[in-house]
Steps between C-alpha positions, in 0.01 A plus 500: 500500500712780753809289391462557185362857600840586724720336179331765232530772780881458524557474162334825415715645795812397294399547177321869504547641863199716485311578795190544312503293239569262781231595674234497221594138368458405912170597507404348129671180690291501830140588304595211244631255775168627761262398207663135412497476924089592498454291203635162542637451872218313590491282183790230461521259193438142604476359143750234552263346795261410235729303215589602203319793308547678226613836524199646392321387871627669803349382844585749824414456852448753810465444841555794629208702728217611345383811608621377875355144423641201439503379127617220244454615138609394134527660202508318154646724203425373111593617191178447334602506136725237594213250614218601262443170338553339891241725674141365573238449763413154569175447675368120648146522291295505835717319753798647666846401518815600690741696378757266498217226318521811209870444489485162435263471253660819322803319452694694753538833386652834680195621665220386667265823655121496643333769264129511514228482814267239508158306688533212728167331403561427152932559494425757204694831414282809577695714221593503174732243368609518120708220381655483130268813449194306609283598847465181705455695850273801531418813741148539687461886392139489562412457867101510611388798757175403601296809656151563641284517172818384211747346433780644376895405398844639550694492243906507556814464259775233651873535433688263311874414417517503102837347306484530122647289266856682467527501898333838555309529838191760587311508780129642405121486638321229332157368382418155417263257478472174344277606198830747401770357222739773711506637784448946467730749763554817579834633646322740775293374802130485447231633792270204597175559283154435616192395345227258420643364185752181526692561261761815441390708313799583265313799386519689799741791459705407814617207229629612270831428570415113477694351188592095409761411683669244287753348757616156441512443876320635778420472862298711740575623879455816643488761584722699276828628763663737215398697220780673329775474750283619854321312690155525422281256652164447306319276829245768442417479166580068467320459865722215556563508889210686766600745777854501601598173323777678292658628799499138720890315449452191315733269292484642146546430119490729248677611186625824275711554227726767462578787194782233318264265485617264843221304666494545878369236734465582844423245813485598860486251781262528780285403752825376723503702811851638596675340158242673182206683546405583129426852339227709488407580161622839454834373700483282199463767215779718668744184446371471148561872409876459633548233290405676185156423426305728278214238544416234752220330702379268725457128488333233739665499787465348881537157483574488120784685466768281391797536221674230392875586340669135369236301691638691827279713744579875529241591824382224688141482445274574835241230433595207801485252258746678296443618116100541440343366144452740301293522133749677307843600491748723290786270295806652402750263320 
């Protein structure tokens, strides 16, 4: 970049020999050059590690310091209109698998990611899952309060990753339950509710924002990291993590899409002392916004996070034993 800098410099010298136009096409120079340094230093393409690709995938890598600690992160970068017929979530029915189990039964394909959290007892997703436009996985909005003389609920709207048909992504607040043909989302966070009833009450004026959400795949996480291109974290309103959770460094998966329409997959090793510590989540968001995210949120992570490029491991998962089963996955092929 200065080489090619110093080369423009001395050609302008020759060609104009103006001070000041000299001096106004140096500083348009360093600004332009100081923004591509801020941007992208820390972010090197390692594609070719992981086979071939098309050129609609890009995967990047960054070891560099994060905020003074030390990190290990990847980046995976997809052309989603390019992949719309070859993006899915594939979920084990009640059993977990491995990640690299998914890629073998999915014939191989590009990418392998953990998407959706999950319970130990009966290996079951804990949030929505839509596959070919049908729910097979679904959220636990309603959770019981009881008090001295009632019981009472709290009622709470989980995010969820949405691809439509021709390869466009949203990321929205989402109720479902498995007497619903569709799952119905609103694109602003929702205050927990609380009353005696079970059920939402899609009356309520606080709703009315709730439309079908006709995605032909989903998958949940949380919480949200980015609402219209700032970090916005919606812990409060999805009461995913208690306390200080969201501020503890932990291995991390999670996944945006920017304006043109690119998928972003993030994963952030951790829990290895003096090599990758992991990211807080707003450490997390911050990355996402540089990137280009206008949305983007969290996705199981600890143990779980894993992505799979060409069968190959980006992080190495912190689980002794190596990758963890998981119930469900994101495909891209």
């Amino acid at each position: 970049m200065l080489n090619s800098i110093l080369f423009r410099i001395n050609k302008m010298v020759f060609s104009y020999g103006s001070p000041l136009f000299l001096y106004r096409y140096l500083m348009i120079l360093l600004l332009v050059s100081s923004s591509v340094v801020n941007g992208q230093t820390n972010w090197k393409d390692v594609s070719s590690e992981f086979g071939n690709l098309p050129r609609s995938i890009k995967v990047l890598k960054s070891d560099e310091l994060l905020d003074g600690s030390p990190s290990i992160m990847y980046v995976a970068t997809i052309k989603a209109k390019y992949h719309a017929k070859g993006i899915f979530v594939d979920t084990a029915s009640r059993r977990r698998l491995t990640p690299s189990q998914y890629f073998t039964r999915n014939d191989q394909p590009l990418v392998v990611v953990n998407c959706s959290f999950f319970e130990f007892v009966q290996n079951r997703n804990v949030n929505l899952i839509v596959q070919n436009s049908k729910m097979v996985g679904f959220d636990t909005p309603a959770v019981s309060r009881k008090g001295r003389d009632t019981l009472t609920y709290m009622h709470t709207l989980g995010s969820a990753f949405g691809i439509f048909k021709n390869g466009k992504m949203d990321i929205a607040f989402n109720y479902n339950d498995s007497g619903m043909a569709v799952p119905y989302a609103m694109q602003t966070p929702y205050a927990p509710m609380i009353d005696s009833i079970r059920k939402l009450n899609f009356n309520h004026p606080s709703l009315s924002g709730l439309k079908p959400w006709k995605v032909k795949h989903a998958f949940g996480g949380g919480p949200v990291l980015i609402q219209d291109g700032q970090v916005k974290i919606s812990n409060n309103e999805e009461k995913k993590f208690a306390g200080k959770a969201i501020a503890d460094k932990h291995p991390r998966t999670a996944i945006g899409y920017t304006r043109d329409g690119t998928m972003v997959i993030l994963a952030i090793q951790g829990r290895m002392k003096g090599l990758a510590e992991g990211a807080t989540l707003p450490q997390m968001a911050k990355i996402l916004v540089d990137l280009g995210c206008v949305e983007a949120m969290n996705l199981d992570g600890g143990g779980s996070s894993c992505m799979l490029i060409n069968g190959k491991e980006t992080i190495k998962p912190s689980d002794p034993n190596g990758q963890r089963p998981v119930p469900a996955v994101l495909v891209i092929k």
